[in-house]
DONU-449396 format. One record per residue (C-alpha): x, z negated, y. Coordinates in steps of 0.05 Angstrom, whole numbers, plus 32768, in hexadecimal, padded with zeros to 4 digits. Last residue first. Layout:
N
<<X,Z,Y>>
...
This chain:
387
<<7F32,840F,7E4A>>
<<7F72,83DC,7E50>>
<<7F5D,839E,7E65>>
<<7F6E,8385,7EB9>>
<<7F2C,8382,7EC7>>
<<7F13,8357,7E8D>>
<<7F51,8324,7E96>>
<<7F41,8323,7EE4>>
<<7EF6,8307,7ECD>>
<<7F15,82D2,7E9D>>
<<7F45,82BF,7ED5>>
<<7F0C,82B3,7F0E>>
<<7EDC,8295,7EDD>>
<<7F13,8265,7ED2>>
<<7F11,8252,7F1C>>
<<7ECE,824A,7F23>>
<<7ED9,821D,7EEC>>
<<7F12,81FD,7F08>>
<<7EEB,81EC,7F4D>>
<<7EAF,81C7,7F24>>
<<7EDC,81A0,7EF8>>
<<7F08,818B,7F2E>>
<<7ED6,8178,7F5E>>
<<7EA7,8153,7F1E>>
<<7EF5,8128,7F12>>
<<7EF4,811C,7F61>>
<<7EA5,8102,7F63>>
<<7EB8,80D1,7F29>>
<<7EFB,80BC,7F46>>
<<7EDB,80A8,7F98>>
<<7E96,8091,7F7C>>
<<7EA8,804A,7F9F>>
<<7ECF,8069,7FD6>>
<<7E95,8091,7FE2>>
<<7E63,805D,7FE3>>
<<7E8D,8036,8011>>
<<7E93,8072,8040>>
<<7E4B,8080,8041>>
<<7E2E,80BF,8023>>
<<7E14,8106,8032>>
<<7E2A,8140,8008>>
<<7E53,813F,7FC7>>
<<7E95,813A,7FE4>>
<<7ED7,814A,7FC3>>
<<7EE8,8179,7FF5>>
<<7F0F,81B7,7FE2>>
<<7F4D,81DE,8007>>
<<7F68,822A,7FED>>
<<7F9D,8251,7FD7>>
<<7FD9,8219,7FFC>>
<<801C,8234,8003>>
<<8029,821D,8041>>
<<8011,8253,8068>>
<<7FCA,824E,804C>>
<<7FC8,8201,8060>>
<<7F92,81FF,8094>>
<<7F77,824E,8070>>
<<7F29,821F,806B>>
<<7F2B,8213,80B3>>
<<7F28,81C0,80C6>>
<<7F16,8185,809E>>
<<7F1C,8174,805D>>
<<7F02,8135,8038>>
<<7F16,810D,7FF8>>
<<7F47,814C,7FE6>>
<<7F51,8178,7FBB>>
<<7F86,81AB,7FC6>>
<<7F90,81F0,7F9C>>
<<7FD5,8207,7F94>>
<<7FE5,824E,7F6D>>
<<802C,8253,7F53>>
<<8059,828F,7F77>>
<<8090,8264,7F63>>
<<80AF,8250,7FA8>>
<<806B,8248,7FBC>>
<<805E,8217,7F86>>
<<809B,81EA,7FAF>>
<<807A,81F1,7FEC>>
<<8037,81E5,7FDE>>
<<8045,8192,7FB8>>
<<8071,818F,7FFA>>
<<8035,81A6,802A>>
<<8002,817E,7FFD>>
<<802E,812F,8006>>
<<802D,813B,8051>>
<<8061,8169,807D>>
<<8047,8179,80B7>>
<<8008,81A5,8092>>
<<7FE2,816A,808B>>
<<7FDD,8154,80D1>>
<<7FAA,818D,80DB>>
<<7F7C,8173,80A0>>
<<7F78,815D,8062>>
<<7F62,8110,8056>>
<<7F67,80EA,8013>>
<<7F94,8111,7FF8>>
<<7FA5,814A,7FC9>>
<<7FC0,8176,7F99>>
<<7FB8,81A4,7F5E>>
<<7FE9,81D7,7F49>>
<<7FE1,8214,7F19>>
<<7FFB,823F,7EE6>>
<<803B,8212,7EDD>>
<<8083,821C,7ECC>>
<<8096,821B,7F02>>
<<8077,81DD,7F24>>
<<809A,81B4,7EE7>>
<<80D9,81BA,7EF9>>
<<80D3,81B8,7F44>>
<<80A9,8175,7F35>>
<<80E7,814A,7F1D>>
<<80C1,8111,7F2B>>
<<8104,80F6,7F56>>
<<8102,8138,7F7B>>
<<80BE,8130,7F88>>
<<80BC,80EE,7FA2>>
<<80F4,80FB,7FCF>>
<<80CF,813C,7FF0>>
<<8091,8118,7FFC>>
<<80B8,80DF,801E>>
<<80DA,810B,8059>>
<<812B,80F1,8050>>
<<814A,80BA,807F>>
<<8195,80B3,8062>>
<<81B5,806C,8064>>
<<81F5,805C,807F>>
<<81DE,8013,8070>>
<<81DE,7FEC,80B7>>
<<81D2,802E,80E8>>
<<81AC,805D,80BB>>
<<8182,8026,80A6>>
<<817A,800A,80E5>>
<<8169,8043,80FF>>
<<812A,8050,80D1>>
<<811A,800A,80D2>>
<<810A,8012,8118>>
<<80BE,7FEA,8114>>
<<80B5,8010,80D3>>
<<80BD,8061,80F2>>
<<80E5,8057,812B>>
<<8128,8081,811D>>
<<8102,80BC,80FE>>
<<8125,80F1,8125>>
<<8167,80C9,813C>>
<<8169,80CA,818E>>
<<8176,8076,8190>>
<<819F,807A,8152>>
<<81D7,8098,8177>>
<<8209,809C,814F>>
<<8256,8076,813B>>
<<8234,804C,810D>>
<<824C,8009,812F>>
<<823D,801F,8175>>
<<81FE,803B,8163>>
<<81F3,7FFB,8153>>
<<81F9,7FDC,8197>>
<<81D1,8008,81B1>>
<<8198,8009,8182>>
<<8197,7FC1,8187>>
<<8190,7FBF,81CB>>
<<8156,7FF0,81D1>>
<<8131,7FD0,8194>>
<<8137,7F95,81C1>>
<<811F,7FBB,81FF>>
<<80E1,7FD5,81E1>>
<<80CE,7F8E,81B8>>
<<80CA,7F73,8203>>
<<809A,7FAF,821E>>
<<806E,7FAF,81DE>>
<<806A,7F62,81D7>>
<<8050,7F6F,822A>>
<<801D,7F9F,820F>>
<<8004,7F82,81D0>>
<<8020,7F7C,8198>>
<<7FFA,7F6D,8157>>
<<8019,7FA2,811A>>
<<7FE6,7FDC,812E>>
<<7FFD,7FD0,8175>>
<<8042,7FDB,8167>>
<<8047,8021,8146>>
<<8046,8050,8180>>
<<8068,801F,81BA>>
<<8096,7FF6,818A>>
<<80AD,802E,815D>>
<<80BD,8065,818D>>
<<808E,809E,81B4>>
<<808E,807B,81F3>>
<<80D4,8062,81F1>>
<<8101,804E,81BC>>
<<811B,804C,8173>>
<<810A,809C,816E>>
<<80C2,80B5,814F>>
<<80C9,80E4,811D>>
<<80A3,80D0,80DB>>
<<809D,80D5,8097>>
<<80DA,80B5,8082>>
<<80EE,80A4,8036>>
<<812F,8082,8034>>
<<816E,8099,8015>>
<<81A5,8063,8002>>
<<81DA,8076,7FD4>>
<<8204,803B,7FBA>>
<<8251,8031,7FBD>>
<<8250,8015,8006>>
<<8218,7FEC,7FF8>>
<<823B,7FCC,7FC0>>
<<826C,7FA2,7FF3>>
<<822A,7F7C,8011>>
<<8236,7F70,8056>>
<<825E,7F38,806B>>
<<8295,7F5D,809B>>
<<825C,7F76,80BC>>
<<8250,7F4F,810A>>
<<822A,7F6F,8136>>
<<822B,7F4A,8176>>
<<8204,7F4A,81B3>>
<<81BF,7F44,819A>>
<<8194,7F16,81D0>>
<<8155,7F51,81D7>>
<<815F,7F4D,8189>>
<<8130,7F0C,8184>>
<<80F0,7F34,8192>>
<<80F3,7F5D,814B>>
<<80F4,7F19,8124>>
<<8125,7EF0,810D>>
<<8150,7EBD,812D>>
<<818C,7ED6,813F>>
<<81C9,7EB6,8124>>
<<81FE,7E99,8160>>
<<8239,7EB2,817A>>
<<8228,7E8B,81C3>>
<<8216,7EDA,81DA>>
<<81E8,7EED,8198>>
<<81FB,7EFA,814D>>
<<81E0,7F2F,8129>>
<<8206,7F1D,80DF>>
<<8201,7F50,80AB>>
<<81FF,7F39,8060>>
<<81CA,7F62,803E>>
<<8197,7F30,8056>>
<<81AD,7F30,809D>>
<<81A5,7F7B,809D>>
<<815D,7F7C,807B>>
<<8148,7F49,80B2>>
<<8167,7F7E,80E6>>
<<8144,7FB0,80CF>>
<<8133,7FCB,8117>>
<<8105,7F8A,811F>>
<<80C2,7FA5,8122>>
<<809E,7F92,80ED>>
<<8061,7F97,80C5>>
<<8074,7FD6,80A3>>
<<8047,800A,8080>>
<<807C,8034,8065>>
<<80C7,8032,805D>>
<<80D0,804E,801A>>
<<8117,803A,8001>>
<<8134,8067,7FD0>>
<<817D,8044,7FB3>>
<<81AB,805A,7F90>>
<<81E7,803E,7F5F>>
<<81C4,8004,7F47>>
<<81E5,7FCB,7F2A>>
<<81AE,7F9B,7F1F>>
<<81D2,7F6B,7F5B>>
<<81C4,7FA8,7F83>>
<<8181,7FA9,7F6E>>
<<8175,7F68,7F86>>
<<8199,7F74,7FCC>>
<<816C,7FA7,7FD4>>
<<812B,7F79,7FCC>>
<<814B,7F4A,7FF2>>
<<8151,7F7F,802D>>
<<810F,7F89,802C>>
<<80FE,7F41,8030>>
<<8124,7F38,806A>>
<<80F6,7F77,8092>>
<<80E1,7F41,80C8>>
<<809E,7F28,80E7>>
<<80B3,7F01,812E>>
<<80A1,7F2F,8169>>
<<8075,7F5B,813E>>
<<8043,7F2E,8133>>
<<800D,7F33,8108>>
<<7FF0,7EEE,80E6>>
<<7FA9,7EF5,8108>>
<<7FA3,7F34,80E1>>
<<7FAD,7F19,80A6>>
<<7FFB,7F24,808B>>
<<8019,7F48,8052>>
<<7FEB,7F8F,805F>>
<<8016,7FA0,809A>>
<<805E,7FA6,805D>>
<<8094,7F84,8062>>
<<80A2,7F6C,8017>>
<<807B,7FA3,7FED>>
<<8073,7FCF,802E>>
<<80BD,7FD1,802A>>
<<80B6,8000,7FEB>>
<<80F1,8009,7FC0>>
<<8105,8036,7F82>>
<<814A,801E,7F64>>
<<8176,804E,7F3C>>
<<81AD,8041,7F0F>>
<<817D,8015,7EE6>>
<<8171,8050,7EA8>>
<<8163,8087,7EDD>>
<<812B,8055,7EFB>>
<<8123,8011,7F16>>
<<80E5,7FFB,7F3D>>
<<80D3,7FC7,7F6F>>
<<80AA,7F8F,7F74>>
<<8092,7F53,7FA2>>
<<8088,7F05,7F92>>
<<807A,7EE2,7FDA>>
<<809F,7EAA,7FF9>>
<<8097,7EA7,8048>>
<<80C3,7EC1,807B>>
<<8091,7EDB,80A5>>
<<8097,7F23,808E>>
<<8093,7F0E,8046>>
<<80D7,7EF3,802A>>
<<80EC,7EFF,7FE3>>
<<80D4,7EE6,7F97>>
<<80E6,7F22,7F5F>>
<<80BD,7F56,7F3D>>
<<80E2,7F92,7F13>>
<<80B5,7FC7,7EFA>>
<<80E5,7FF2,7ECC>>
<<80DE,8039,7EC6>>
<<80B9,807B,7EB1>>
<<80C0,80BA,7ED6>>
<<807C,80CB,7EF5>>
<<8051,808A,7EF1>>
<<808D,8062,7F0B>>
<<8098,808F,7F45>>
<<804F,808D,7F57>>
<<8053,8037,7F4B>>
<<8088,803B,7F7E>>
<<806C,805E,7FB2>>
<<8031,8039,7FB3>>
<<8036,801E,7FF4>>
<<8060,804D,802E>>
<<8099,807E,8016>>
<<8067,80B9,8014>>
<<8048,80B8,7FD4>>
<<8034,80EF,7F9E>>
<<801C,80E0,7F57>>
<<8041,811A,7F2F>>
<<801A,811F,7EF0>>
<<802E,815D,7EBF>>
<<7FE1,8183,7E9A>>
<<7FEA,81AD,7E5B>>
<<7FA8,81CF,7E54>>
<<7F88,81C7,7E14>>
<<7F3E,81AA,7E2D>>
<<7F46,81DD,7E6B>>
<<7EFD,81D6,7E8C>>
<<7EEA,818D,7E7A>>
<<7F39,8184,7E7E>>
<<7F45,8190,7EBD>>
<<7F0E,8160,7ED8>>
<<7F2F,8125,7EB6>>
<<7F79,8133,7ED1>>
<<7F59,8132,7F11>>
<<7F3D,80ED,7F00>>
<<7F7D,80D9,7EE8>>
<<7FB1,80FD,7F29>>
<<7F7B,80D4,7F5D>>
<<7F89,809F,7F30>>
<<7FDC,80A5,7F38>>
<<7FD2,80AD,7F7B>>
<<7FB3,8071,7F90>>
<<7F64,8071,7F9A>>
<<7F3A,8052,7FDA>>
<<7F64,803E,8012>>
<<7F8C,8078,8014>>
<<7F7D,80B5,7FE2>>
<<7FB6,80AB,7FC2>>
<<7FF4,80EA,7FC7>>
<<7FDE,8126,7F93>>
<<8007,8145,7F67>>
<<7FDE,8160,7F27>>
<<8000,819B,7F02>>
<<7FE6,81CA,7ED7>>
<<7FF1,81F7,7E95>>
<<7FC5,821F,7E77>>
């Protein structure tokens, strides 16, 4: 028997790669001899790079960069395909969960340390880049990232910008000729799980703003600056980043990206198994576990499961997903691939007592569900024997 276990964390509570253990435990108290592939899942946001990691094997690489205020933190990245490729997560540098909550503010927090973090791998001599661009604290259009890389926003007295997303409302020059020579030899994709444009009621500073401090009137200025520098870099790249799918996902990193590096925006499930080589192993399996912490309706628009499905369905391979909780009909994800969905819940608890059983109750899920489902191959086998 052979099986593999991509699942994407179960948020808050257990990262992917022990959500992949502890199903990894309850596989093999029904298939002790099975041959079992981990894929920890991730989406481009925190822990992306320790699922990569866990998959292929790398280098953990920690340096000293800028937190979204500007301050000195140590943050990591990772280095695969012997150093020619870097993995990066902005939440590492830029990321919400940085700064208390009294400490959020979107007007001033920049993505600077994100770029340092590139510019480090650069100096490593890296020849691609994957930059996950979850869980953001900004909302400066990665201009911070920009500056860091070499770029120069300059204002109407030809002046630096301060940072910070606010500042960008006084942006009247793009200035490039300093920008980091390698970039041009490097491929940049970047994990995007999200469509929101730059601007407007569905873009970064409206949807995404309040979770990062703003209030109304920071929402309104922060609006109009994102607005102005999506103009005048759409200039530069010769688009318009202000209708690119995916343009305001991390505070307008997503165009600013595409705008400052050429960069490609890329659905993060998809990257992470490409890079994990998961196609590979998917075939050749008998069956495919997955899961997350949540399954429901949003699921099937393209979360960590839907990839995981697609790819078995190519293969005719059975998927089962297991999941913290699941909520909606039991055929949710029966067009994707999917055989069937599975709580992991044992009946009535609290939240923190859940999270706190969350990898024992998962490994008795997996045990109990495979060996129904063994019962089910054992009893085919007798059927299907010559009289």
């Amino acid at each position: 028997m052979r099986i593999v276990i991509a699942p994407d964390s179960f948020k808050g509570c257990l990262t992917a790669l022990n959500v992949a253990l502890a199903m990894s435990r309850g596989v093999q108290r029904v298939y002790p001899e099975s041959v079992i592939d981990l894929i920890p899942m991730a989406d481009g946001g925190e822990g992306t790079v320790e699922a990569i990691l866990s998959s292929v094997g790398g280098e953990k690489i920690e340096i000293k960069v800028s937190d979204p205020l500007g301050r000195p933190i140590r943050a990591a990245y990772g280095l695969i395909d012997e150093g020619n490729t870097a993995i990066i997560e902005m939440a590492a540098a830029s990321g919400l969960t940085l700064l208390n909550d009294e400490e959020r503010n979107p007007r001033l927090t920049s993505t600077q340390g994100t770029g340092e973090l590139i510019l480090d791998a650069l100096e490593r001599g890296v020849k691609k880049i994957l930059l996950g661009i979850g869980g953001s604290a900004t909302n400066d259009g990665g201009a911070g990232l920009a500056v860091a890389l070499g770029v120069r926003l300059l204002d109407a007295q030809g002046k630096d910008l301060p940072q910070g997303g606010a500042a960008l409302a006084n942006l009247i020059n793009i200035d490039m000729s300093g920008i980091d020579p390698r970039l041009s030899k490097a491929v940049i994709e970047v994990a995007c799980d999200v469509q929101n444009p730059l601007c407007g009621s569905e873009g970064a500073s409206a949807v995404y703003g309040p979770q990062k401090g703003a209030n109304s009137e920071d929402i309104r200025v922060l609006d109009a600056a994102l607005q102005n520098l999506g103009e005048r870099l759409s200039e530069y790249a010769g688009t318009n980043l202000l209708k690119l799918v995916g343009g305001g996902a991390a505070g307008g990193l997503g165009a600013g990206v595409v705008g400052f590096l050429g960069a490609k925006l890329r659905p993060g499930s998809q990257m992470v198994l490409e890079v994990a080589n998961a196609e590979e192993k998917i075939q050749h399996a008998d069956l495919v576990l997955t899961g997350e912490g949540r399954t429901d309706f949003q699921t099937a628009y393209g979360k960590a499961p839907v990839g995981v499905a697609a790819l078995a369905k190519k293969y005719e391979i059975p998927v089962l997903v297991i999941s913290g909780s699941v909520e909606g009909l039991p055929d949710l994800l029966t067009d994707s691939g999917v055989a069937s969905c599975f709580s992991v819940s044992e009946g009535p608890t609290t939240i923190e007592e859940a999270y706190k059983k969350a990898e024992d109750q998962l490994e008795r899920a997996v045990w109990r569900i495979l060996t129904v489902w063994k019962l089910g191959e054992e009893s085919a086998r007798v059927k299907n024997r010559p009289m």
